[in-house]
C-alpha positions in Angstrom: -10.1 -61.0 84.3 -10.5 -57.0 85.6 -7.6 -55.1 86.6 -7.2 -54.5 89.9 -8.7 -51.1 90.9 -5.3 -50.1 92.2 -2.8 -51.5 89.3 -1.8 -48.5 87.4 -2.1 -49.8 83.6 1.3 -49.3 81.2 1.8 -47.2 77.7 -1.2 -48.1 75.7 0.3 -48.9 72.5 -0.5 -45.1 70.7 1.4 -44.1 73.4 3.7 -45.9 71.9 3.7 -45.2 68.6 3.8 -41.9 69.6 7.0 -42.1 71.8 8.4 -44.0 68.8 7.7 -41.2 66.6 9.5 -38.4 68.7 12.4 -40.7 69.5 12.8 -41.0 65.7 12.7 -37.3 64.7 15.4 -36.5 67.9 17.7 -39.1 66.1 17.0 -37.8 62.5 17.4 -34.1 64.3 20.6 -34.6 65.5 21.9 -35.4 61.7 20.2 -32.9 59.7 17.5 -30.2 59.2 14.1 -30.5 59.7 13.4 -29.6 55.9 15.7 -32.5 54.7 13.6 -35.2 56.7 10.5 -37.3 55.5 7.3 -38.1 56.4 8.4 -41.8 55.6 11.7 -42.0 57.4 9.7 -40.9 60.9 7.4 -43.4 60.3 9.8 -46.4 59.2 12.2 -45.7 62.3 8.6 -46.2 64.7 7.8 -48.8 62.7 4.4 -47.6 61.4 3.1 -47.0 57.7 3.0 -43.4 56.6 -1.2 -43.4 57.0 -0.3 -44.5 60.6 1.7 -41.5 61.1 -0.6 -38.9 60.3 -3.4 -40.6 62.9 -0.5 -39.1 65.8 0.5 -36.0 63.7 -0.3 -33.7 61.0 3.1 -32.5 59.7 6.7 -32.9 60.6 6.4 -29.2 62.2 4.2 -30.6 64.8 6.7 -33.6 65.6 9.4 -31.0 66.3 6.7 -28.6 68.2 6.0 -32.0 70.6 9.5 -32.6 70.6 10.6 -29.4 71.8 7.4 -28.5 74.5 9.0 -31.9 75.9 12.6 -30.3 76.3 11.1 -27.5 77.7 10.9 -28.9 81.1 15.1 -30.0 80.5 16.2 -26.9 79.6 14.7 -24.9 82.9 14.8 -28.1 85.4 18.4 -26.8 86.8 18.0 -23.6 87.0 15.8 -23.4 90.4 18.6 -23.0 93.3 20.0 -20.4 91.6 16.8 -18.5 90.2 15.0 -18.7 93.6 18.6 -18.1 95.5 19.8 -14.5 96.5 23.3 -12.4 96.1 26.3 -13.3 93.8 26.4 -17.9 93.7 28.7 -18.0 91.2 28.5 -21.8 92.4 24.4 -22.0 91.9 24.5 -20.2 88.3 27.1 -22.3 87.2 25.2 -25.7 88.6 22.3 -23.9 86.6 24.3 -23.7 83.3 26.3 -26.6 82.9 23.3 -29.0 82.4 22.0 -26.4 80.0 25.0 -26.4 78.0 25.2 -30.0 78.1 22.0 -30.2 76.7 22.4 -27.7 73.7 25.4 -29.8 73.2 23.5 -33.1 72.4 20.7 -31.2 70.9 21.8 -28.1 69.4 21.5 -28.8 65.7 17.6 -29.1 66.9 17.3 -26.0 69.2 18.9 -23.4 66.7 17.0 -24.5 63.8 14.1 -23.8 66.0 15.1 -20.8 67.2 16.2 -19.7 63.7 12.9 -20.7 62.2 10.2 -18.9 65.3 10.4 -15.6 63.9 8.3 -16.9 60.9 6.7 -19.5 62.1 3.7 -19.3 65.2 3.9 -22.8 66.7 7.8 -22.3 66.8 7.4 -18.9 68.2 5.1 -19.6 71.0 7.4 -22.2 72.0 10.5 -19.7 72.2 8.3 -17.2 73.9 6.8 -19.7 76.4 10.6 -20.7 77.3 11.4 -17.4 77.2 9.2 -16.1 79.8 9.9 -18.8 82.1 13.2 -18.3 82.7 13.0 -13.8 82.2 10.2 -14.0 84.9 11.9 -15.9 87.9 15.3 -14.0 86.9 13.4 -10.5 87.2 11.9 -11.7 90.5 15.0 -12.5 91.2 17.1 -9.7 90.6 14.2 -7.6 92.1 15.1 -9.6 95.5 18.5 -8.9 95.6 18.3 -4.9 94.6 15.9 -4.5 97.8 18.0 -6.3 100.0 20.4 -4.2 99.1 22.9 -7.3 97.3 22.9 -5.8 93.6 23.0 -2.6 92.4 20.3 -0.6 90.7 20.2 -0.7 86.9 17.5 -1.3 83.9 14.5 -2.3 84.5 15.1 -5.9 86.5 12.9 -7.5 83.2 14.6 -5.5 80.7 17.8 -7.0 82.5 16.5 -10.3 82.2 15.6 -10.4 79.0 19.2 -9.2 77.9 20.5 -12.0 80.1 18.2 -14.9 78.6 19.0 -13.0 75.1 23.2 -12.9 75.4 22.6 -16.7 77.3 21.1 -18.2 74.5 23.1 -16.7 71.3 26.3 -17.5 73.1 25.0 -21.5 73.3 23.3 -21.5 69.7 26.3 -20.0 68.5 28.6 -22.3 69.6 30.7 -25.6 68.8 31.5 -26.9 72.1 28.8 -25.1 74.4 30.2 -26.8 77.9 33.4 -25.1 76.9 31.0 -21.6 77.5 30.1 -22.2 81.1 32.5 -20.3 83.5 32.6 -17.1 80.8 28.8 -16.7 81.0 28.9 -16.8 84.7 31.0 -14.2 84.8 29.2 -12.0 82.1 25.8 -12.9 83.8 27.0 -11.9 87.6 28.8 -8.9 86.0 25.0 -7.8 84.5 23.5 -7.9 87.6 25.8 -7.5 90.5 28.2 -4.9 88.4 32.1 -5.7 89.9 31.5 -8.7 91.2 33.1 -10.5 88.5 36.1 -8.6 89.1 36.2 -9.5 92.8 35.7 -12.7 92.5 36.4 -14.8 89.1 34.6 -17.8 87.8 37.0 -20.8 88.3 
């Protein structure tokens, strides 16, 4: 019998296999290190042989690359109403960053060994630098905005201010045990950056 023209067809089953694969390597992630996991414990928890495995991938590294080009879109998808907003929302940049936080707080062990590891390694690096430029670029356009309509003071460079932003945002969440906890003291460092006394005037809360 043919498929209806208009049906849309489900997962094949590489698809998957595949899914299977990543789901496996978050759980292991979330445990332990990337260097302490096997080749044969991905595969057993998608319930695949080890030859299977390398048909979908070629190394644990590119597991974690697929994995984390995946979270990409997670780790930006709240941060629109405040990045395309204008003046001082302490109420947008914290709806921004709690979701963010949350998420570095189910996957942290994951996204600092990452970001520990880029510097020497070029599919990690890319990665970081992708993400990186996503969020300076719409911040820099951002801040841009606000400095000609006369909202935020001048300063650096509205990229170079970005990319201290992005830099101070990120070691503050890798570095820390209870990343949620972080929210309302980055807002107020991140409005202080680019609006100057704002902060002051009006405190986070």
């Amino acid at each position: 019998m043919s498929t209806s023209p208009g049906r849309r067809r489900g997962p094949s089953k590489g698809d998957r296999r595949e899914r299977a694969i990543l789901e496996t390597a978050r759980e292991l992630l979330a445990r332990k290190p990337l260097a302490d996991i096997t080749i044969d414990e991905l595969a057993a928890g998608a319930e695949i042989s080890r030859s299977s495995f390398y048909f979908y991938f070629d190394s644990k590294l590119s597991v974690l690359v697929a994995l984390l080009h995946g979270m990409a879109g997670e780790l930006g998808r709240d941060a629109g109403p405040w990045l395309d907003g204008a003046g001082p929302d302490a109420a947008a940049l914290r709806e921004a960053l709690t979701p963010l936080a949350r998420l570095w707080r189910e996957h942290g062990r994951m996204l600092a060994g990452a970001l520990a590891a880029a510097p020497g390694c070029p599919p990690l690096a890319q990665w970081r630098e992708e993400l990186r430029s996503a969020h300076v670029d719409r911040l820099a356009m951002r801040i841009s905005r606000d400095r000609a309509a006369g909202l935020a003071p001048d300063g650096p460079a509205p990229r170079v201010l970005a990319r201290l932003i992005d830099d101070l945002r990120t070691a503050a969440l890798a570095g820390s045990a209870d990343p949620e906890a972080l929210v309302d003291d980055l807002v107020t460092v991140e409005l202080r950056m680019i609006y100057a006394d704002f902060a002051d005037r009006h405190p986070a809360g």
